[in-house]
TIKOL-336659 format. One record per residue: residue in one letter; x, y, z of N, C-alpha, C in turn. Coordinates in steps of 0.05 Angstrom, whole numbers, plus 32768, in hexadecimal, padded with zeros to 4 digits. Atoms other than C-alpha are relative to their C-alpha. Layout:
<pts>
AXYZXYZXYZ
...
</pts>
This chain:
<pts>
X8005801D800287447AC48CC980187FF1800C
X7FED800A7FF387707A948CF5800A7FEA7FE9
X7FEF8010801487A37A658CD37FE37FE77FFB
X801580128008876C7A2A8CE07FF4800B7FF1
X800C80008015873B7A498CB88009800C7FEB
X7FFD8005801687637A5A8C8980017FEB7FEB
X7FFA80148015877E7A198C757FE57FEE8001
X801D800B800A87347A018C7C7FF880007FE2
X800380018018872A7A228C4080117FF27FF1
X7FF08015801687657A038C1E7FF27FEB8000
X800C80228003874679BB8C2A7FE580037FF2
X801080008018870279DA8C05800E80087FE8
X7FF57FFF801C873379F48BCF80107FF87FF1
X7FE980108003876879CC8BCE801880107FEA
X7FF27FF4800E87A279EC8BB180037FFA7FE1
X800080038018879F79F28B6B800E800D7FE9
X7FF37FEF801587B579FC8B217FEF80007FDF
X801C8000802087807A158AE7800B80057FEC
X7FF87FF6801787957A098AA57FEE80007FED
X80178000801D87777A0F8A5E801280017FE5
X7FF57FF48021877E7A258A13800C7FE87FFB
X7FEF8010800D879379E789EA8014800D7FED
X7FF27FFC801A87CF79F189B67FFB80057FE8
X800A800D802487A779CC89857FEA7FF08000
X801280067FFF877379A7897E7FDC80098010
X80147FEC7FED873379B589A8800F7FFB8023
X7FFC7FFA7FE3873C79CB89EF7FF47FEC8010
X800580147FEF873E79988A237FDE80098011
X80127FF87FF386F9799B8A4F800580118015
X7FF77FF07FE486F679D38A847FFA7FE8801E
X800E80097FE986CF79A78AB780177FEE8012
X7FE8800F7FF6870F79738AC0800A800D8010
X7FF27FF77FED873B79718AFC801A7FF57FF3
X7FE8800D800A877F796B8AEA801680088010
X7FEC7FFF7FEF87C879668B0D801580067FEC
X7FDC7FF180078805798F8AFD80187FF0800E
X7FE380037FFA884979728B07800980067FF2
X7FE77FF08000888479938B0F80167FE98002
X7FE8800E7FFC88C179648B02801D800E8010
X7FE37FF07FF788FA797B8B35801A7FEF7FFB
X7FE6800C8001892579438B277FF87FE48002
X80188024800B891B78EC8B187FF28001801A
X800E80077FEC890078E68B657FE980148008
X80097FF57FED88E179208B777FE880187FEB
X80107FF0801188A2794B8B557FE98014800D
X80087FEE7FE9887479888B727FE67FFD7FF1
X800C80048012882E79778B587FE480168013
X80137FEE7FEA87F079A58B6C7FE37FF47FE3
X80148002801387AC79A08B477FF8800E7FF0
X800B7FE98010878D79BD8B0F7FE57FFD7FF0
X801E80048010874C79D38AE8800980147FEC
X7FFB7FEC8011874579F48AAA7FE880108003
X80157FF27FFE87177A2D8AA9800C80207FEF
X80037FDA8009870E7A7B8A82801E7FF97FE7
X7FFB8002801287397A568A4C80248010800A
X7FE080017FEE87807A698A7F800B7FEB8018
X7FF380077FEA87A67A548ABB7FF4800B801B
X80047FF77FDE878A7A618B0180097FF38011
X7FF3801B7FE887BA7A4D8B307FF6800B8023
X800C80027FE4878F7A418B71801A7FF48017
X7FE480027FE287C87A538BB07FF67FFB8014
X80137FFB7FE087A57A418BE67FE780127FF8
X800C7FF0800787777A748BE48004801C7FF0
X7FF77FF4800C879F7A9F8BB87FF57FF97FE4
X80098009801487897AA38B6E801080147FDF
X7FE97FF7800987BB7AAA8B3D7FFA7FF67FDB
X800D800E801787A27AAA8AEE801780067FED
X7FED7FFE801F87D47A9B8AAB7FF880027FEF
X800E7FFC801187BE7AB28A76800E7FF57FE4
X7FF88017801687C77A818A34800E801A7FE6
X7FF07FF0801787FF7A9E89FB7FF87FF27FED
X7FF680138021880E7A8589AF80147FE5800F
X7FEC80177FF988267A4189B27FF27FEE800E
X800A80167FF788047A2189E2800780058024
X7FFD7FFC7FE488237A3D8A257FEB8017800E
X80077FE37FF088117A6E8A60800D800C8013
X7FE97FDF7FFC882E7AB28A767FF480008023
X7FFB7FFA7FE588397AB78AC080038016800D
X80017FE67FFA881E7AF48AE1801380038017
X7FF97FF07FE788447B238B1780237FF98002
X7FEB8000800A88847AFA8B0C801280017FE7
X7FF48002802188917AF18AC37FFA7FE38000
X7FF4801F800588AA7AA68AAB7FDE7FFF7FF7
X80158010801288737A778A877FFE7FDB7FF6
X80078022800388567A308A7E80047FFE7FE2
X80078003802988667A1E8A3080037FE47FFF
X801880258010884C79D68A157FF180087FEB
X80198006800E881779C089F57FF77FE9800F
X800B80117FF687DF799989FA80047FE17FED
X80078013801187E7795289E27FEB7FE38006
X801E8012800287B6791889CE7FE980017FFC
X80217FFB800B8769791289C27FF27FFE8017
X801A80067FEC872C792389E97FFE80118016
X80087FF87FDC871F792D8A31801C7FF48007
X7FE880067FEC8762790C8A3D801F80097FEF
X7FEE7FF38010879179338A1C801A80088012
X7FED7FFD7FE987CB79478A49801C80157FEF
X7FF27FED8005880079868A4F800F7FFB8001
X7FD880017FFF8848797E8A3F800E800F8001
X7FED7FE88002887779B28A4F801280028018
X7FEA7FF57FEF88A579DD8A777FF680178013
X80047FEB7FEF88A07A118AAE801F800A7FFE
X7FEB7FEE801288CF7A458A968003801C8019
X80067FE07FEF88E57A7E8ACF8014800E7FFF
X7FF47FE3800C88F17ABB8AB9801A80108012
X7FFA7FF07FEE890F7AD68AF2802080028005
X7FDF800C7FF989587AB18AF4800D80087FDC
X7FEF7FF9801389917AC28AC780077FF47FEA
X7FF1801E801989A57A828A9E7FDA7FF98003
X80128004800189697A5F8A897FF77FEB8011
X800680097FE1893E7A3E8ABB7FE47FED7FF5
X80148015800C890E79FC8AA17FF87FF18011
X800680177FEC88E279CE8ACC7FEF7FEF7FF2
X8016800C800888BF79988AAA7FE07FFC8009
X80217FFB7FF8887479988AB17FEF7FEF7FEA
X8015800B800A883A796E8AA27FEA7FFF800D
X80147FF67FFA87F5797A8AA97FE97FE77FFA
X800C8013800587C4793B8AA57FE280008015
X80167FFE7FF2877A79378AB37FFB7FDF801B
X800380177FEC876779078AF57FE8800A800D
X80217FFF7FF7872578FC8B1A80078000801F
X80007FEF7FED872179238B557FEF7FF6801D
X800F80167FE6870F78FC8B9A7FEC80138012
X80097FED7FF586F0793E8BB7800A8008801A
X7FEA7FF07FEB870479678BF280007FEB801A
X7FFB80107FEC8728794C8C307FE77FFD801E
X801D80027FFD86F079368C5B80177FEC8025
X7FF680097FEC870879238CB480088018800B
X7FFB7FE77FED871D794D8CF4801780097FEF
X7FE57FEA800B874D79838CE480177FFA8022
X7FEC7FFB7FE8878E797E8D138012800E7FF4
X7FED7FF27FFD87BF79B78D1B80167FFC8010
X7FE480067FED880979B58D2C8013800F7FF9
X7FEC7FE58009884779E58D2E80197FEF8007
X7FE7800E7FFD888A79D28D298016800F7FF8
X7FE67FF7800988CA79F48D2E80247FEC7FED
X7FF3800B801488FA79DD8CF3801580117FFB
X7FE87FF68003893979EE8CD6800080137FEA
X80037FDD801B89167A178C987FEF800C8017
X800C7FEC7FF888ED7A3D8CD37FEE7FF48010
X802A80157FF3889E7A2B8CF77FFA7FF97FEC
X80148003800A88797A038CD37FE47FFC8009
X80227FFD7FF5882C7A108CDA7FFC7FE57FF0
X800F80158010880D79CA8CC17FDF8000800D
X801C800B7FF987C679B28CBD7FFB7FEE7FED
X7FFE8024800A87B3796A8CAC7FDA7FFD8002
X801B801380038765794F8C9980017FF17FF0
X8000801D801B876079098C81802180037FF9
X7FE48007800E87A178FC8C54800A801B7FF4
X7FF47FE2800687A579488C40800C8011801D
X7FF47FEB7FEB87D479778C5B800F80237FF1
X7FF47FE2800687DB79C88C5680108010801C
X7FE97FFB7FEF881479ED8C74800E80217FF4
X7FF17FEF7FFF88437A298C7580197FFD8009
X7FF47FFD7FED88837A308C91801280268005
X80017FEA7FED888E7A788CBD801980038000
X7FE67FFC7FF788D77A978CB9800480238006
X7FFD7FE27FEB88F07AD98CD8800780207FE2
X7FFB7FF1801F88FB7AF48C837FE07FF87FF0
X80148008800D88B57ADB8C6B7FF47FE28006
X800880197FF588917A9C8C6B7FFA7FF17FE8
X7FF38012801E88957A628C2E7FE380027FF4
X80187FF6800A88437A738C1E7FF47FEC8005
X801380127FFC88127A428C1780077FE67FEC
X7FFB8015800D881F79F88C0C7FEA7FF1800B
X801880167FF987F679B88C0A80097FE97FF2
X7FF380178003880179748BFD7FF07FE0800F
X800380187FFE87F979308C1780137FE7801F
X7FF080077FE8880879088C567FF57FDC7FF9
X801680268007880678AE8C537FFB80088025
X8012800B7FE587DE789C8C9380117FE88004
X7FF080117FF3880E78658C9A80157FF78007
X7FE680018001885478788C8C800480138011
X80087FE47FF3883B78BF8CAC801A800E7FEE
X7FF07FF38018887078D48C6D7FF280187FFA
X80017FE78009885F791B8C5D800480097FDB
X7FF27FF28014886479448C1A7FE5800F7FF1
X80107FE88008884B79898C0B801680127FED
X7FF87FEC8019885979BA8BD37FF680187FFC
X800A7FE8800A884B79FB8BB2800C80047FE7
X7FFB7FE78020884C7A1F8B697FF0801A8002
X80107FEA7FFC883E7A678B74800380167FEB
X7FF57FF58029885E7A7E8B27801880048009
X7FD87FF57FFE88AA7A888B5080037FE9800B
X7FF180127FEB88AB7A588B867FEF7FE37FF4
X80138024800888A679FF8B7380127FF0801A
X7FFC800E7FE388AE79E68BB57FF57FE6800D
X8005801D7FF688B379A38BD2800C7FFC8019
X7FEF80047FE888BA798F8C187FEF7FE38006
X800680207FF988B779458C37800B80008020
X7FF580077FE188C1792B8C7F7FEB7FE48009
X800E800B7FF588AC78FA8CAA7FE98006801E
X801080017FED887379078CDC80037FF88016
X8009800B7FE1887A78F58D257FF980048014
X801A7FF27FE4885778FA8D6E800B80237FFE
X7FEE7FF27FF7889479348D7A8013800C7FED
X7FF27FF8800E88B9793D8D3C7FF87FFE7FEE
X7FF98005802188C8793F8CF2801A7FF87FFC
X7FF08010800788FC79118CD7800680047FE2
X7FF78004801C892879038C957FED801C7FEE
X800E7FE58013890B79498C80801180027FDB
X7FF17FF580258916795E8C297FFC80147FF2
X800B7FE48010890C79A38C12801380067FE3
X7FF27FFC8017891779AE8BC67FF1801C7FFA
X80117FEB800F890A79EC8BA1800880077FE9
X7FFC80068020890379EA8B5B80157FE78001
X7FF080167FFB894079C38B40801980068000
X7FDB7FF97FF8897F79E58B5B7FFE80088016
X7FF0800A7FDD897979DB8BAC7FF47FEF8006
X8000801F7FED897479A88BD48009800D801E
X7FF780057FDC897079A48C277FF77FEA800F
X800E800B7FEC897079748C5B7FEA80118019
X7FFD7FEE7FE18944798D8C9D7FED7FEA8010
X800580097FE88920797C8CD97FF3800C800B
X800E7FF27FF488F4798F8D0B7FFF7FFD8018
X800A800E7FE988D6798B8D527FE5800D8004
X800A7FF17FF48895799B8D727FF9801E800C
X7FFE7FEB7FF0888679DD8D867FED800B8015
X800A7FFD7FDF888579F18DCB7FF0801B8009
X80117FEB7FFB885C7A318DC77FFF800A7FE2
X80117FFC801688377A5D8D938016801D7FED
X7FE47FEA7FFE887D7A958D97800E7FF57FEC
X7FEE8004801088B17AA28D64802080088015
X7FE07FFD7FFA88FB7A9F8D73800980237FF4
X7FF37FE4800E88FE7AEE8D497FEB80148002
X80157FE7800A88E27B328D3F800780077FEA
X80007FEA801B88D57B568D028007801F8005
X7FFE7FE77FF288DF7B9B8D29801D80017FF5
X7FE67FFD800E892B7BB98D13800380238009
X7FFE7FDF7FFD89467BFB8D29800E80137FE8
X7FF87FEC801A89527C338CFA801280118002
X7FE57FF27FFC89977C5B8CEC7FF680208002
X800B7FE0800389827CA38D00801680107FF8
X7FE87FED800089C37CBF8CF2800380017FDA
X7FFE7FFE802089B57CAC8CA27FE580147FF5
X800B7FF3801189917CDC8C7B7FE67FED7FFC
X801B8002800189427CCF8C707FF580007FE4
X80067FFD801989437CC68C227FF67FE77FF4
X800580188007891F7C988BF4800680097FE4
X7FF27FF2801789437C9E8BA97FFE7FE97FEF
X800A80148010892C7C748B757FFC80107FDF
X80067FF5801789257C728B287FE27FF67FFD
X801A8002800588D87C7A8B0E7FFD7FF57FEB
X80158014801988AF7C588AD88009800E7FE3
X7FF47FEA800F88CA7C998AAA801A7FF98002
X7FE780017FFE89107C7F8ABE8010801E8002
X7FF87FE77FEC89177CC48AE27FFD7FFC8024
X7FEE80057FE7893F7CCC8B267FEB800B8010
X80137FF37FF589027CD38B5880047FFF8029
X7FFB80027FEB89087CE58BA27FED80088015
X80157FFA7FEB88E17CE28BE5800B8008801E
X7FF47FF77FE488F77D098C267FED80088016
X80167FED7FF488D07D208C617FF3801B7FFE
X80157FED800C88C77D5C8C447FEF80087FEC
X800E8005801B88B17D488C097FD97FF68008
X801580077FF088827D1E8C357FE3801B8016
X80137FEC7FF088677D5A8C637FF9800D7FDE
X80107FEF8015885A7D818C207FEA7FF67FF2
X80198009801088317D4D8BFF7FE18002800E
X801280017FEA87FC7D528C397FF87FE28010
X800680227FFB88027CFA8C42800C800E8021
X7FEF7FFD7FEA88147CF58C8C800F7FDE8005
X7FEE800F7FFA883E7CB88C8680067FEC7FEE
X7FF6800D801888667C938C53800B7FE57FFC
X7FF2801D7FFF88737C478C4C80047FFE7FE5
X7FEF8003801A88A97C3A8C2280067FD78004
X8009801C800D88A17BEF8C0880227FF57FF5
X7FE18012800888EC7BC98C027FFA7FE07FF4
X80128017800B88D67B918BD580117FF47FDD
X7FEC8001802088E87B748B8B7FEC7FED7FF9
X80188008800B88BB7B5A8B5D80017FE07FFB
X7FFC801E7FFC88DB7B118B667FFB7FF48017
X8001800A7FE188CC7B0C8BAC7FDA7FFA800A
X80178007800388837AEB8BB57FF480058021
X80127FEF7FEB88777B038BFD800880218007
X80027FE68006888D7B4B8BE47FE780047FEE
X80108000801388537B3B8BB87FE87FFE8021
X801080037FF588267B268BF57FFA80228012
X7FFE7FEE7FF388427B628C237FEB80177FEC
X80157FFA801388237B8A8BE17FE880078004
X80188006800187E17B728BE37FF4800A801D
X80087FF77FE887E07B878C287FFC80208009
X7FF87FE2800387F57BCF8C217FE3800C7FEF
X80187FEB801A87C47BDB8BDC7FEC7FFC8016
X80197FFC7FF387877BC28C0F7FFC80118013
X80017FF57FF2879A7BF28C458005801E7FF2
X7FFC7FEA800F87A07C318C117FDF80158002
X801A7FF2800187557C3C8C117FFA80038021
X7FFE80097FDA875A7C318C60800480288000
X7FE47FE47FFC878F7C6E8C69800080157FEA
X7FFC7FE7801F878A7CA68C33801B801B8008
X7FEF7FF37FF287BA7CC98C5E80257FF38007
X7FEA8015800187E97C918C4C800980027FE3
X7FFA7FFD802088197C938C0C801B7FEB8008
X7FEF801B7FFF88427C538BFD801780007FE1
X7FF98001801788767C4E8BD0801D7FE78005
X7FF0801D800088A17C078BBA8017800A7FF4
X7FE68008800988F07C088BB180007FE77FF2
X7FFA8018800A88F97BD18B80801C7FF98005
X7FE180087FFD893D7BAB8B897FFE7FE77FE7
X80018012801389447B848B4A80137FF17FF8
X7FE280028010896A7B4C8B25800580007FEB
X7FF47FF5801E896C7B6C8AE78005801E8008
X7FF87FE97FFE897D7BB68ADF7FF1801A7FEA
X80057FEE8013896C7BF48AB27FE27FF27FF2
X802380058009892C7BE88A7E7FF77FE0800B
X800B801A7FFA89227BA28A8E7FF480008019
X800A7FFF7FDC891E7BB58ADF7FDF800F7FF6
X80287FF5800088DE7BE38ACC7FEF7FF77FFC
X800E8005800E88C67BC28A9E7FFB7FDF8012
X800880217FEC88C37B858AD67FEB800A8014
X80107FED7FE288B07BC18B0D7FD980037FF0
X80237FF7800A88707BD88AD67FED7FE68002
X801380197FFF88587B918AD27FFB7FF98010
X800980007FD6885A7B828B1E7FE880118005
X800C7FEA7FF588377BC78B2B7FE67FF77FEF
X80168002800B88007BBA8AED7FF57FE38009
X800880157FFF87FA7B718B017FEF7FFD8016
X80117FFF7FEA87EA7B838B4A7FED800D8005
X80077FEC7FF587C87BBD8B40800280158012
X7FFF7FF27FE587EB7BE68B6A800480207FF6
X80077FEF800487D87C308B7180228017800B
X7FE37FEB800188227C4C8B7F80137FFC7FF7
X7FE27FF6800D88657C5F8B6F80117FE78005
X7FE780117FFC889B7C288B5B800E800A7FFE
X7FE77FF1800C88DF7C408B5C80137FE58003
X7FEC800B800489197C178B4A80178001800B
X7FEE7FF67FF0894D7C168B7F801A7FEE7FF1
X7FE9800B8009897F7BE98B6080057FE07FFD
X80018022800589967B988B5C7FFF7FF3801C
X800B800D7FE989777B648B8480117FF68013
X7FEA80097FED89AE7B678BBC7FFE800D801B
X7FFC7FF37FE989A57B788C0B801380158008
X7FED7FEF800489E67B9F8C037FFF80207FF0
X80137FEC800989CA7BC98BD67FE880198002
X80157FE97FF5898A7BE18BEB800F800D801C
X7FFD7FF47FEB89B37BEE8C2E800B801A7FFB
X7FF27FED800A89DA7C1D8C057FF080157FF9
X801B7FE48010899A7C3F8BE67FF780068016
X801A7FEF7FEF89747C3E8C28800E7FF9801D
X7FEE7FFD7FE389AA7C458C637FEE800C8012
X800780037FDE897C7C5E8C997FEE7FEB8002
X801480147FF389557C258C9880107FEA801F
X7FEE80107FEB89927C058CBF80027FE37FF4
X7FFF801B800B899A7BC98C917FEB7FED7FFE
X8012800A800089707BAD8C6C80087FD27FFF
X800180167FF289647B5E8C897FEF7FE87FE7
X80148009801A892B7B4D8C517FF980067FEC
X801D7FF3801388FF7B558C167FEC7FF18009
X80037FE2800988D17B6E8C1E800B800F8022
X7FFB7FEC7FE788E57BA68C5E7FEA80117FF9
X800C7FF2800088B27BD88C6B7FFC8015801A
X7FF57FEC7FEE88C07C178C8C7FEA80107FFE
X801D7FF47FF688897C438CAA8011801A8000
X7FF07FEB7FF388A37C918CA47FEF80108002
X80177FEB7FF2887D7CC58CCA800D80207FF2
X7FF37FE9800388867D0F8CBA8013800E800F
X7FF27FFC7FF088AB7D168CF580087FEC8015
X7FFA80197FE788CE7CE68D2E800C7FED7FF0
X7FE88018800988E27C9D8D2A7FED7FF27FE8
X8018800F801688D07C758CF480047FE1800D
X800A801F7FF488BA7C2D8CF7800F7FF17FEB
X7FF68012801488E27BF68CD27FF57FE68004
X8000801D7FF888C57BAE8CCF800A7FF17FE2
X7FF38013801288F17B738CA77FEC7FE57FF9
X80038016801288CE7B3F8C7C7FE18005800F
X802580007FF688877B298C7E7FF67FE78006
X80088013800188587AFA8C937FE37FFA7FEF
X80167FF9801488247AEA8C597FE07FF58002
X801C800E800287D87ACB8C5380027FE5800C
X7FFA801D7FF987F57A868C5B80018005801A
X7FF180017FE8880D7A938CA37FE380028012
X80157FF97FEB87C57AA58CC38001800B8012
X80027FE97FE687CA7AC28D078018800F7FFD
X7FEB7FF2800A88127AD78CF17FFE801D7FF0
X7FFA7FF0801187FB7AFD8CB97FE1800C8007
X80177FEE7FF187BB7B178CE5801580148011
X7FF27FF87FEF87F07B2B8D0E801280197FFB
X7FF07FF1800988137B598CD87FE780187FF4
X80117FEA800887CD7B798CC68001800A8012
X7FFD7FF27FE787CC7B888D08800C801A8009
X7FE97FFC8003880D7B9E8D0E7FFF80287FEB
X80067FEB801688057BCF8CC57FEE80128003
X800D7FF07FF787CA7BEA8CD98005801C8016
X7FF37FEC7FE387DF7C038D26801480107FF7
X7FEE7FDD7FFD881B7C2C8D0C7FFA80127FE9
X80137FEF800587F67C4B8CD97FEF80178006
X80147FF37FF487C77C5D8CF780108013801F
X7FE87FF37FE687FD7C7A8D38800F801B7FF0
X7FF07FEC8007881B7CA48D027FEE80167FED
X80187FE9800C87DE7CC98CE97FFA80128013
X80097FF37FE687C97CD28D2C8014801A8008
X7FEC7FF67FE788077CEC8D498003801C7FE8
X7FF87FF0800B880D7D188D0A7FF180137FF1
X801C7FFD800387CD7D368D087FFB80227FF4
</pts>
């Protein structure tokens, strides 16, 4: 599906956020449309929409679908990353409204975003031509697409890409401002619109950064980088990780030729990283593809010992994923380079290295995810062909 029709669909689904379960009283109506804000600070707030439905959270990403499931108290538990919405509902009726915090798990000191959740009457989907436009900026490409006063977007960098945002454009200031909540990332970006540029750009995320940026036009459909990376042949061919048993488990080529798989993608990833989560999703669908394929994820975490697994088991049960996590160590590039020296330094999370039973292996750095469209057609592509090159060749 090309980026246009992807973000087609966004404009029938409009990015969303499904809550439910009252505290107390009776449960607000499912049928209501209601709006989440995220307070980042007095000026600035990340607001997306929401419905309640199945008595949880479904947070509609674009076309991603992301469900919280309601605790004691009054909040909800945030799959794949951890962290959690806690409130309650207050007031009477149909117009009752959520008060709370977005709470993420993931950071060391504690980490609070105010949040309120209030029902509003829903104008229905954006309705006028669709225009597309690309623009090289100072966080990366951004892919945009604009119908009517809505606008969904991405922006494309050479480590991943910021996922799927959506938002709001005036028709007369041509002022900009799109967002995302994807349970890690609360992202806010602003600019001004013009024939050739973007102006007075504002990217916040959550509420401890801040950037100015900028943009221009872009003059073809090309990136400035490759994901391609050459590999240290002079380092040893080992993958050494702790298991789910918190036993020392290891993968070598000959471990590899004995199992009868003919080729092993090892997954450089961490369960805080949300297009190590997309890269994922891309791998489990190509498992029933390849049977001749065996995949297994290095976690790089930023916690350590039981807490790391016990982050790695919930990742693995959340995504469903049918292989081996191992626990390579703390979430530092320095690190994994130390665990997995022939890759030749690792550049991203996630990295994913292609190793054959014999010859060169394949290394590609960072990903490009769903949001990205022909980008991230470009990496099925991509995943598929050497796959499939290293079955062949090893037949």
């Amino acid at each position: 599906m090309s980026l246009k029709n992807v973000l087609s669909v966004w404009v029938l689904v409009i990015v969303s956020t499904i809550l439910g379960c009252s505290s107390r009283g009776h449960n607000p109506v499912e049928h209501h449309t209601y709006l989440a804000s995220f307070s980042l600070d007095d000026s600035t707030t990340v607001e997306v929409l929401a419905s309640l439905k199945h008595g949880g959270v479904t947070l509609e990403n674009g076309v991603e679908r992301v469900f919280l499931t309601p605790v004691s108290g009054g909040g909800y538990s945030v799959p794949v990353f951890g962290g959690a919405l806690v409130g309650e509902w207050v007031g009477e009726g149909d117009e009752k409204v959520w008060v709370g915090e977005w709470i993420d798990s993931l950071r060391v000191d504690e980490y609070r975003v105010p949040l309120k959740i209030t029902p509003i009457d829903r104008d229905g989907d954006a309705l006028g031509v669709e225009k597309y436009s690309a623009w090289d900026t100072d966080l990366g490409r951004l892919k945009m697409t604009q119908r009517s006063d809505s606008v969904f977007a991405t922006f494309l960098t050479s480590t991943g890409d910021y996922r799927y945002l959506a938002g709001v454009i005036n028709p007369e200031t041509t002022r900009f401002k799109i967002g995302t909540f994807d349970g890690v990332h609360l992202f806010s970006f602003e600019g001004d619109l013009g024939r050739d540029s973007i102006t007075d750009g504002v990217f916040k995320s959550g509420t401890h950064y801040y950037t100015a940026w900028e943009g221009v036009r872009a003059v073809s459909d090309g990136v400035g980088w490759s994901s391609s990376q050459a590999w240290n042949p002079e380092s040893e061919v080992i993958v050494k990780g702790v298991n789910s048993r918190g036993e020392v488990e290891v993968w070598t080529r000959e471990r590899l030729r004995e199992s009868g798989y003919r080729v092993l993608v090892v997954d450089v990833m961490g369960t805080w990283c949300p297009n190590c989560m997309d890269e994922a999703r891309l791998l489990k669908a190509l498992t029933d593809d390849y049977p001749k394929m065996i995949v297994v994820s290095m976690a790089f975490e930023r916690s350590s010992g039981k807490e790391a697994l016990n982050r790695i088991a919930n990742f693995k049960a959340d995504m469903g994923l049918p292989w081996d996590m191992l626990l390579g160590g703390r979430a530092n590039k320095g690190v994994a380079d130390s665990v997995l020296s022939f890759i030749g330094g690792i550049k991203s999370f996630p990295t994913t290295v292609f190793i054959p039973i014999e010859g060169e292996l394949i290394v590609h750095s960072g990903f490009s995810g769903p949001a990205t469209g022909d980008s991230y057609e470009e990496e099925v592509r991509f995943f598929k062909a050497t796959i499939e090159s290293f079955i062949q060749e090893n037949h």
